[in-house]
C-alpha positions in Angstrom: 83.5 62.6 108.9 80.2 63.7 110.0 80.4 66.9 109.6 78.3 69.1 107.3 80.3 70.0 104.1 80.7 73.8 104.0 78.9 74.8 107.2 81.0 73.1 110.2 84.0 75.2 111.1 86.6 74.8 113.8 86.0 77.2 116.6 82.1 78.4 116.9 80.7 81.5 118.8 79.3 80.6 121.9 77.0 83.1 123.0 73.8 82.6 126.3 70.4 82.3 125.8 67.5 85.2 125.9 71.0 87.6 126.6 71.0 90.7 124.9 73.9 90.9 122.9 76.1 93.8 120.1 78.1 92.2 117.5 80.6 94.9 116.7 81.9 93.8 113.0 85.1 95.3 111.6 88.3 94.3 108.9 91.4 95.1 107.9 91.7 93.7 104.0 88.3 93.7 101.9 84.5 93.8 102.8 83.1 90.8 104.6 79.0 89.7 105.1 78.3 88.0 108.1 75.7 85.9 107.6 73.1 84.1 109.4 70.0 83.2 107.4 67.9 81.3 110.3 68.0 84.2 112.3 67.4 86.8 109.7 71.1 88.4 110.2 73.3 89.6 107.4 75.5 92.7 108.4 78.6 93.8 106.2 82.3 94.1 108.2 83.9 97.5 106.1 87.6 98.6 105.9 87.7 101.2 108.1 84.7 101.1 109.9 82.7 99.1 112.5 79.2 98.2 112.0 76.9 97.4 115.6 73.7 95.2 115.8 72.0 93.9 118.9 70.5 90.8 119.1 69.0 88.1 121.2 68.6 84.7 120.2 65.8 82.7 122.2 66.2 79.1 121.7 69.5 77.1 121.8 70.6 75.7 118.7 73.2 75.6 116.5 72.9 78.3 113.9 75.1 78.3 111.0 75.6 80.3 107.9 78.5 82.2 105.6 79.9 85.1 104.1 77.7 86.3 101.4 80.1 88.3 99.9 82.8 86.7 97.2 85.7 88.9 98.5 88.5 86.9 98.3 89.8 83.1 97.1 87.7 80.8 98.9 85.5 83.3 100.7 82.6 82.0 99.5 83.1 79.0 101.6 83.7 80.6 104.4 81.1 79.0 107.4 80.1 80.8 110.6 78.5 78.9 113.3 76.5 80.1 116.3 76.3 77.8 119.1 73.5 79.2 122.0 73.5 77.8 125.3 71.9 78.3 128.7 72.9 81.4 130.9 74.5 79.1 133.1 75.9 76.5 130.8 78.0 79.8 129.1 78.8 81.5 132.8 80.6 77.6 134.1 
């Protein structure tokens, strides 16, 4: 209850504030697409491979989005959520 329908999920990323970051994206079964509309972030997870992308968020927020790819049963509701937080928020 509460929750938004399709976009909360169980466990989300917690990444710090103004940190640079690389996202390293890979799988095992079928081709996955990662996501993020608000922060203008959509990279593709390939069999076989690994994609990079660096990226710094600069406000904290809750940042939610899904797999944009129908590659599987049920995939296409498959949420991602983002949750930023201060530098020393993430470190305690």
């Amino acid at each position: 209850m509460g929750d938004l329908r399709n976009l909360e999920v169980d466990n989300r990323l917690v990444v710090p504030v103004g940190v640079p970051l690389t996202l390293c994206l890979g799988t095992t079964d079928v081709i996955h697409s990662f996501s993020l509309p608000s922060v203008g972030l959509k990279l593709d997870a390939n069999v076989g491979a690994l994609n990079f992308i660096e990226l710094s968020l600069d406000h904290t927020g809750v940042f939610r989005g899904s797999c944009s790819e129908i590659c599987g049963v049920n995939h296409s509701f498959m949420p991602i959520g983002v949750e930023t937080t201060s530098p020393g928020f993430f470190v305690a």
